[in-house]
ZAMARGU-4260 file (C-alpha; in steps of 0.2 Angstrom, whole numbers, plus 5000, padded with zeros to 4 digits):
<rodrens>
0) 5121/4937/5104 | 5118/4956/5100 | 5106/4967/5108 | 5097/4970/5093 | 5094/4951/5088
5) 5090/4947/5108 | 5078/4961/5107 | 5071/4954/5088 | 5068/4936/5096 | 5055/4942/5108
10) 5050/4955/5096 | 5027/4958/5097 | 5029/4965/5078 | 5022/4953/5065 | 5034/4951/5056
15) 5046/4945/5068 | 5034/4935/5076 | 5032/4926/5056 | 5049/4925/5055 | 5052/4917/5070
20) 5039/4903/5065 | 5051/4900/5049 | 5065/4900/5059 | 5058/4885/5068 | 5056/4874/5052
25) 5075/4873/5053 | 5079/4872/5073 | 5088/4856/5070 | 5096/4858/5053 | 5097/4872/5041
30) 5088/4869/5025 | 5096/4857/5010 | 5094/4869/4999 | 5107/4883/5008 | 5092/4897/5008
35) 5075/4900/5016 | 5064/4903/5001 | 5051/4915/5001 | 5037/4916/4988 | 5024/4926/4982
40) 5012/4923/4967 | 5005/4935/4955 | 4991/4932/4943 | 4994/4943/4929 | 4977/4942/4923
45) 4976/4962/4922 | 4987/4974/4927 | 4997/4975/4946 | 4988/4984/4957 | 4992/4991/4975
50) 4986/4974/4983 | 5002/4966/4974 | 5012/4976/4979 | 5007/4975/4998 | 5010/4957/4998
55) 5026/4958/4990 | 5032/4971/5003 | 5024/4961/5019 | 5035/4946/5014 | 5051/4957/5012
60) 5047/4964/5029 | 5047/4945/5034 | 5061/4940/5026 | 5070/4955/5036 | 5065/4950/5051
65) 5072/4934/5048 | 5088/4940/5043 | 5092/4950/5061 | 5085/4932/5069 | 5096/4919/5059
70) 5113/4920/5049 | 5102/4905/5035 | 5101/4916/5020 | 5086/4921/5012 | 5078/4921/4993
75) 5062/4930/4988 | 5054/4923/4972 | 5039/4932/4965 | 5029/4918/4955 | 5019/4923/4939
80) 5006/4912/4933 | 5006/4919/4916 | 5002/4900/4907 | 4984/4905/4916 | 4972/4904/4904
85) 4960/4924/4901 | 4945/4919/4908 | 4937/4935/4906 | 4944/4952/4897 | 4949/4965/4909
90) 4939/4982/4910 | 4954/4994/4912 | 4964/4990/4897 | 4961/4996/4879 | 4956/4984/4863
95) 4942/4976/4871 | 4935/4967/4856 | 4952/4961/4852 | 4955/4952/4868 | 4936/4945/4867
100) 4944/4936/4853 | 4959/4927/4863 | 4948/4919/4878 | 4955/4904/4886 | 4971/4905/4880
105) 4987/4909/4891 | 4989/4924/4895 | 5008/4924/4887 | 4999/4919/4871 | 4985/4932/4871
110) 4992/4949/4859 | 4996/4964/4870 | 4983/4977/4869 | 4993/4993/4874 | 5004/4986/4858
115) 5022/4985/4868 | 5026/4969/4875 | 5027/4951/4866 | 5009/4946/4875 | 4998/4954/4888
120) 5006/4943/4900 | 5022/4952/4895 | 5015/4966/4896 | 5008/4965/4915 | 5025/4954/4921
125) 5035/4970/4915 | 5024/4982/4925 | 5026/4971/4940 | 5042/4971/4940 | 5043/4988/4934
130) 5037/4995/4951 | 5043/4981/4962 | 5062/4988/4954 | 5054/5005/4959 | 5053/5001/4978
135) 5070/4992/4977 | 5065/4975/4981 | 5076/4961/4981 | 5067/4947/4972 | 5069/4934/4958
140) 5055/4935/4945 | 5049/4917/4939 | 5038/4916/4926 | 5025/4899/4925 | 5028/4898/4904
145) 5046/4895/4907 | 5045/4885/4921 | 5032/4873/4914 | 5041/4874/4899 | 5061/4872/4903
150) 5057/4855/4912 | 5060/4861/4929 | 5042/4857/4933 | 5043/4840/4925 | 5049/4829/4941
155) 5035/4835/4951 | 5022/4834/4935 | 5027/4816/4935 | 5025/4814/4950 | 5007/4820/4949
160) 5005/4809/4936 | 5010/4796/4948 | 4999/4803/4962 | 4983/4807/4952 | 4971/4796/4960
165) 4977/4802/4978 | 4977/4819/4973 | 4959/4818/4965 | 4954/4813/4980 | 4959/4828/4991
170) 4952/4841/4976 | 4934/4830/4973 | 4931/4833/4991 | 4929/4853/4990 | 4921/4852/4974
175) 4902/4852/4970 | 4892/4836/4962 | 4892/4845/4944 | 4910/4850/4943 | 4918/4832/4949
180) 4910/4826/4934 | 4923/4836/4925 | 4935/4840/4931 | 4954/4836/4932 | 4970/4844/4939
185) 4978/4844/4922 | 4973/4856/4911 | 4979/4852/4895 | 4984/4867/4882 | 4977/4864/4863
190) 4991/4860/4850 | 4981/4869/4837 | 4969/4882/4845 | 4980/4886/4859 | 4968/4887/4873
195) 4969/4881/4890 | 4957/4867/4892 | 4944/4862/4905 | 4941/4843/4902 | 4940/4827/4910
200) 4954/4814/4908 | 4951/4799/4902 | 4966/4791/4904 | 4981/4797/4916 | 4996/4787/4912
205) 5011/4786/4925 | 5023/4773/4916 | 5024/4787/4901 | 5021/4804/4908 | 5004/4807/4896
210) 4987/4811/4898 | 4972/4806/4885 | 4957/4816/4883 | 4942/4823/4873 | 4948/4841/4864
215) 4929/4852/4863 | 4927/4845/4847 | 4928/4826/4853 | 4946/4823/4843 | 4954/4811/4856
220) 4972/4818/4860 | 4987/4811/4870 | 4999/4824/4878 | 5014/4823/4887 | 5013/4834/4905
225) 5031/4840/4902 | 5038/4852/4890 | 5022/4866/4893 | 5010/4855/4886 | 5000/4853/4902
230) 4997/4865/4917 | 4988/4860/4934 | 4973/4870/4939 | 4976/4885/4950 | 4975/4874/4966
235) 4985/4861/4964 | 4998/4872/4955 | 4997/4880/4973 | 5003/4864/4982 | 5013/4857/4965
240) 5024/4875/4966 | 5026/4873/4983 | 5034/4856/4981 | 5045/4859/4967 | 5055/4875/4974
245) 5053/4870/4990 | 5044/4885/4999 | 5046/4889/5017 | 5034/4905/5018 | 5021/4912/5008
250) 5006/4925/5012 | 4990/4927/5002 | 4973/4936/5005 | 4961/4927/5016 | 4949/4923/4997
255) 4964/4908/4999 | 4962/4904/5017 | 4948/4890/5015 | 4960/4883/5003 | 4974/4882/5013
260) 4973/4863/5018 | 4971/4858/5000 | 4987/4866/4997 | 4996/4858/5008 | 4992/4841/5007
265) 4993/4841/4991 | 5012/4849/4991 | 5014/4834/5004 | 5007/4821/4992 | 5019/4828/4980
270) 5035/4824/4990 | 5037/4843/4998 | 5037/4851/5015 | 5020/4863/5017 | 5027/4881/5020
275) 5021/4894/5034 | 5009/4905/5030 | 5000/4919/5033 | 4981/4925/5028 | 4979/4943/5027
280) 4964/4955/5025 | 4957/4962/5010 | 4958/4978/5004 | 4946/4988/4998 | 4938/5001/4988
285) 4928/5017/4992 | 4912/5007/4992 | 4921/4994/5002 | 4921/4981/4987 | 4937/4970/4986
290) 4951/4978/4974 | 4951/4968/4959 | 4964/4968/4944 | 4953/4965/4931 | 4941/4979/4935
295) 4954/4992/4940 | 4946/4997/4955 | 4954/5005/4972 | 4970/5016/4971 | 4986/5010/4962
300) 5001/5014/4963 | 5005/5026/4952 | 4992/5037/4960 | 4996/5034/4978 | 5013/5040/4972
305) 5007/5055/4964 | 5001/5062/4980 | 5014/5055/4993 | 5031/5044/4995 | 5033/5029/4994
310) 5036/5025/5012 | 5020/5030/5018 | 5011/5018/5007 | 5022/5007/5015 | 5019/5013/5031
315) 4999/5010/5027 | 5004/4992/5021 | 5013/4988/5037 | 4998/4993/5050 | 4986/4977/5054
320) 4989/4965/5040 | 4975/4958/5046 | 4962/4970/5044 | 4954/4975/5032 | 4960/4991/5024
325) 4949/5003/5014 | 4962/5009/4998 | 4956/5027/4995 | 4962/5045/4992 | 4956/5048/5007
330) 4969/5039/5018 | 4985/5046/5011 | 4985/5061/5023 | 4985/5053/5038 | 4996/5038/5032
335) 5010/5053/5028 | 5009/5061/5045 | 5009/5046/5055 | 5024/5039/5046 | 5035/5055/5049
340) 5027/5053/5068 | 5035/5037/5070 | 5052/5042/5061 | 5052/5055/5075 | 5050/5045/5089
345) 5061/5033/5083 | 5077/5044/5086 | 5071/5041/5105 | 5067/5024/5106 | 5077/5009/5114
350) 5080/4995/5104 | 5065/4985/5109 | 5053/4999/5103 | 5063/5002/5088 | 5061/4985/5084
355) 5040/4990/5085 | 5041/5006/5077 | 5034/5002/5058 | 5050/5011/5051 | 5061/5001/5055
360) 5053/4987/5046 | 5049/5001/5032 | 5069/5005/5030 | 5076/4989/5034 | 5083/4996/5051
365) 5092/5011/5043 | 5079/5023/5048 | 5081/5042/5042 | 5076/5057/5049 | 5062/5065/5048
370) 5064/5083/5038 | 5045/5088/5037 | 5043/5104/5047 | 5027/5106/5044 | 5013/5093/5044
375) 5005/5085/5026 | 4988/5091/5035 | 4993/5107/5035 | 5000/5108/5020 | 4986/5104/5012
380) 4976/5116/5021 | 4988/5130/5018 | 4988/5126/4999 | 4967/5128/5003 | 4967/5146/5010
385) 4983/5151/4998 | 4975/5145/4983 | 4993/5137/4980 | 4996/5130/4961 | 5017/5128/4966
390) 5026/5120/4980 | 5037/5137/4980 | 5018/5147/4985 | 5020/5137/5000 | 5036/5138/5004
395) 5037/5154/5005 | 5024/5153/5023 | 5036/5136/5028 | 5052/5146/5030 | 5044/5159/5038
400) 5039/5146/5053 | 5055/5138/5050 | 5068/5148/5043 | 5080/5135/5042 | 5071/5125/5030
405) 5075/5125/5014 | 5069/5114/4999 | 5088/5107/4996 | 5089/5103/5017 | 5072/5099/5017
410) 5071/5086/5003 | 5056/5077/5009 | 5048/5093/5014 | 5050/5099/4997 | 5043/5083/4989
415) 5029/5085/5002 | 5027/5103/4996 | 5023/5098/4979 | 5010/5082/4983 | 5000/5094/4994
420) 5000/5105/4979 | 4993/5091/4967 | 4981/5082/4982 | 4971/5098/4986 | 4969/5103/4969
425) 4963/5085/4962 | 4954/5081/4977 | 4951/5094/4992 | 4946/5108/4980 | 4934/5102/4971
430) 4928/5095/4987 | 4927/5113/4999 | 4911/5120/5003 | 4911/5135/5014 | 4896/5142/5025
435) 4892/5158/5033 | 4893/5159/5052 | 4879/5158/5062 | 4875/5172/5073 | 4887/5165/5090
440) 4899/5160/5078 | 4903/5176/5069 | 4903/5183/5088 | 4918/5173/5092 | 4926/5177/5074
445) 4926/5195/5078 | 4932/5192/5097 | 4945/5178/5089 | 4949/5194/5077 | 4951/5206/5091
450) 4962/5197/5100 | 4972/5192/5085 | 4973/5211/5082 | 4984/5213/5096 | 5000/5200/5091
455) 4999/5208/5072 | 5017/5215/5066 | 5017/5232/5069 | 5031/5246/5065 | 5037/5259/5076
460) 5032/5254/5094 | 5033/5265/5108 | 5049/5261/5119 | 5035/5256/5134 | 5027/5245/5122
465) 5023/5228/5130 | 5020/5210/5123 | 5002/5204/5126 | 5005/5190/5140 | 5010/5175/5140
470) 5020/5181/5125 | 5035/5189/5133 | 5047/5201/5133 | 5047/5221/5129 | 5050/5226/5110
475) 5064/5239/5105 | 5054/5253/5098 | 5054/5254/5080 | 5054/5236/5079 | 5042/5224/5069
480) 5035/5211/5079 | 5033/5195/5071 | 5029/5178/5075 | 5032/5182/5092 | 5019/5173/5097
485) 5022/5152/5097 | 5010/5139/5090 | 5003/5134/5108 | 5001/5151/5113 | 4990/5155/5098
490) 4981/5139/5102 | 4976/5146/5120 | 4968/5162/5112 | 4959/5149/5100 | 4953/5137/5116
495) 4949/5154/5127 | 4938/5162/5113 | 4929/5145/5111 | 4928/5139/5129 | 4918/5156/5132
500) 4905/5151/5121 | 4903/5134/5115 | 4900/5117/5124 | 4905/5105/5118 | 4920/5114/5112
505) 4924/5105/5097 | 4909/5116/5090 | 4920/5127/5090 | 4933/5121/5080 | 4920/5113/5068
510) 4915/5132/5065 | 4932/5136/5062 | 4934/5121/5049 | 4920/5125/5040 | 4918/5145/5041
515) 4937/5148/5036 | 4943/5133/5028 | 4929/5124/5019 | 4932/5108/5025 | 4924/5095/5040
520) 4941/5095/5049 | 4957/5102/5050 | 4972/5105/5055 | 4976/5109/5076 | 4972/5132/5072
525) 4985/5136/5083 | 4999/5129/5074 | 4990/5134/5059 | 4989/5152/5061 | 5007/5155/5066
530) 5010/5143/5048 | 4997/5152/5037 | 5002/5171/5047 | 4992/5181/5060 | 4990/5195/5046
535) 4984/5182/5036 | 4974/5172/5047 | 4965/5193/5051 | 4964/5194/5035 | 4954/5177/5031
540) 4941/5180/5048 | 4938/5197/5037 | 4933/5188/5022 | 4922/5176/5032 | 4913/5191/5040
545) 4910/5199/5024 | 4904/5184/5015 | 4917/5183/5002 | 4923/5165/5004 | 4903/5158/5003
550) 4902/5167/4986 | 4920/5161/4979
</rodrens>
């Protein structure tokens, strides 16, 4: 056995601690089959949002961990339940009225408002799949409208036929008095209107595959459940899919949880084996309300992308699955710093922390290197005082504090670079409020000034000239001094000015945030001013002083 594998079976990450329960499904034989199935479902009622996405990237970190546990190989399906009927018309998408006009019919029926697809369940199956091929995802895409309709639903729609009393049963338990009255697990689509419909069944017959009912106008019709004719209601379609591909693992938001026992038995009544699974937390807006598709609401992709890569939303997707995460603007700083954190630390880890670390599971275990220099945080505060509208205005103070960088070595630097540009101007702009100093605070500016004064470049030095301690060494004479001071050592002078005069000392650097930058927060000011430059920083405590930055 390999160190890696001996290290992946006592693994603490989630999602070797999933895999290892699908692992023990087949402890005693591998699957008939020849594959462990993975699935996820998507409702393509409006369009894919970030929510989606994290589910279909949870699983794939799963099905990973699987694959450095067992040799079994491994298939990821995402399911789309486009034969869903539109219960409501979305708010984010155009022709409103239009839609109105198309209620209860499949959503692979229903006309494609944004006019480029065959139906608006085309539409919203090609943007899933659209950004799942984006993040490289391995996955077969089924589609419910042609696997209701190409008969490979039919042995297991028979069988429901066959089973409809014992699977009535389970679904009249967890109903209310008003609906049992009505309702049924088939949901029989209109041969004229084309609408999916809610009615009770008045006769279920087994030996022929039909069912008899009542259309809304009281017509009696007789269908037969195969050929697309008939779909089940959304849970038993849970337990019916489950049985008919055969499913080992699926995950879904916690809204399913209570659900979860209906699920199973019925894809036990059905002839099938109930899959693991795993409940995860919701995520959520900025007014901590559940992201919906329908009404658009949260961050999607596209816009996390705008502003950052693509493996720190990954990143965010990987920490506590089962929390509940808050998708805003907000949270991309801090997911971008943290991901490059652990890329770091990663070059240093043993094998059983690698195994941890998030980027592994990111990368599939070939983990890159980290190239950013400089921190998103303080990008985004350089872009503040430098009024930056290109990545190349920030650039040029990066090389200055690492000369080696460049945006060709540096790739995900540059990238970086240019969404600190777009984030601060869409959303920390608008946002900055500066203040003037109060009487102790602009005391310790001007001393912070002063002592800044003394490590500013200066030009023809005396031979006897000496550095300011702890900085070092004498200067030729004649030299420019530049940036000879380090990061820590201007974030001692920072500390010392404000432990003379502030407690708690994190008054201090709320002044400093606020005064100078605008903001409530910010980066660590040592490593700041030797970014942004000690000219520079002089040069900015002026402007405070002087009441310039209030009246910007």
């Amino acid at each position: 056995m390999s160190e890696t594998r001996d290290a992946a079976l006592s693994s603490k990450a989630w999602p070797f601690e999933e895999a290892r329960r699908v692992l023990k499904r087949y402890a005693k034989k591998p699957p008939e089959k020849g594959y462990v199935l993975f699935e996820t479902g998507y409702g393509p009622s409006g369009l894919p949002h970030i929510g989606t996405f994290g589910e279909v990237l949870r699983t794939t970190m799963i099905k990973r961990a699987f694959e450095e546990i067992s040799d079994i190989p491994t298939k990821l399906v995402c399911f789309s339940d486009d034969l869903d009927g539109m219960r409501k018309v979305p708010g984010n998408v155009p022709q409103q009225e239009m839609l109105a006009e198309h209620m209860h019919k499949p959503l692979t029926v229903v006309p494609d408002p944004f006019g480029t697809h065959e139906s608006f369940g085309h539409h919203n199956n090609a943007m899933l799949r659209r950004f799942l091929d984006t993040f490289g995802f391995e996955y077969e895409f089924y589609s419910a409208r042609e696997f209701y309709r190409s008969g490979q639903f039919d042995e297991v729609l028979l069988r429901a036929c066959e089973k409809y009393d014992e699977i009535m049963a389970v679904m009249l338990k967890s109903l209310r008095e008003e609906r049992r009255q009505t309702y049924s697990i088939f949901l029989p689509i209109h041969p004229e209107t084309g609408r999916v419909m809610y009615v009770p069944m008045k006769e279920v017959n087994a030996k022929d595959g039909t069912i008899t009912f009542d259309d809304e106008d009281g017509t009696e019709m007789t269908l037969p459940v195969t050929g697309g004719n008939v779909k089940l209601q959304w849970k038993p379609d849970f337990g019916a899919r489950w049985a008919a591909l055969d499913v080992d693992f699926e995950m879904y938001g916690k809204e399913h949880a209570t659900n979860t026992a209906i699920y199973d038995r019925i894809c036990e009544i059905l002839g099938g084996k109930k899959p693991e699974h795993f409940s995860y937390e919701l995520f959520l807006d900025e007014n901590g309300q559940k992201i919906s598709k329908s009404s658009g609401n949260g961050i999607s992709i596209d816009q996390w992308l705008t502003y950052a890569s693509t493996e720190s939303l990954s990143y965010f997707m990987f920490q506590k699955p089962k929390t509940a995460k808050r998708m805003h603007f907000d949270v991309i700083p801090k997911a971008v710093d943290e991901y490059h954190q652990q890329l770091r630390a990663y070059e240093t880890q043993d094998v059983k922390a690698r195994l941890n670390n998030p980027v592994w599971h990111i990368h599939g275990g070939d983990v890159p290197k980290s190239d950013m220099v400089v921190p998103f945080s303080m990008l985004l505060n350089l872009a503040s005082v430098s009024s930056a509208e290109d990545k190349s205005q920030l650039w040029g103070f990066i090389q200055r504090y690492a000369p080696d960088a460049t945006p060709e070595n540096n790739p995900g630097m540059d990238q970086a670079a240019g969404h600190a540009v777009r984030y601060f101007n869409d959303f920390v702009k608008p946002q900055k409020v500066f203040r003037a100093p109060t009487e102790l605070e602009r005391e310790a500016l001007e001393d912070l000034r002063e002592r800044l004064n003394k490590y500013m470049p200066t030009k023809n030095l005396p031979s006897d000239f000496e550095l300011p301690k702890p900085a070092g060494p004498k200067v030729v004479a004649g030299e420019s001094v530049r940036g000879f001071a380090s990061p820590e050592e201007l974030q001692q002078i920072v500390f010392d000015v404000g432990r003379e005069r502030f407690d708690p000392l994190r008054d201090w650097f709320t002044a400093l945030y606020e005064v100078l930058l605008g903001a409530s927060q910010g980066p660590r000011f040592g490593g700041f001013i030797a970014l942004y430059g000690v000219n520079e920083t002089v040069a900015l405590i002026d402007d405070a002083l002087a009441g310039k930055l209030t009246t910007a």
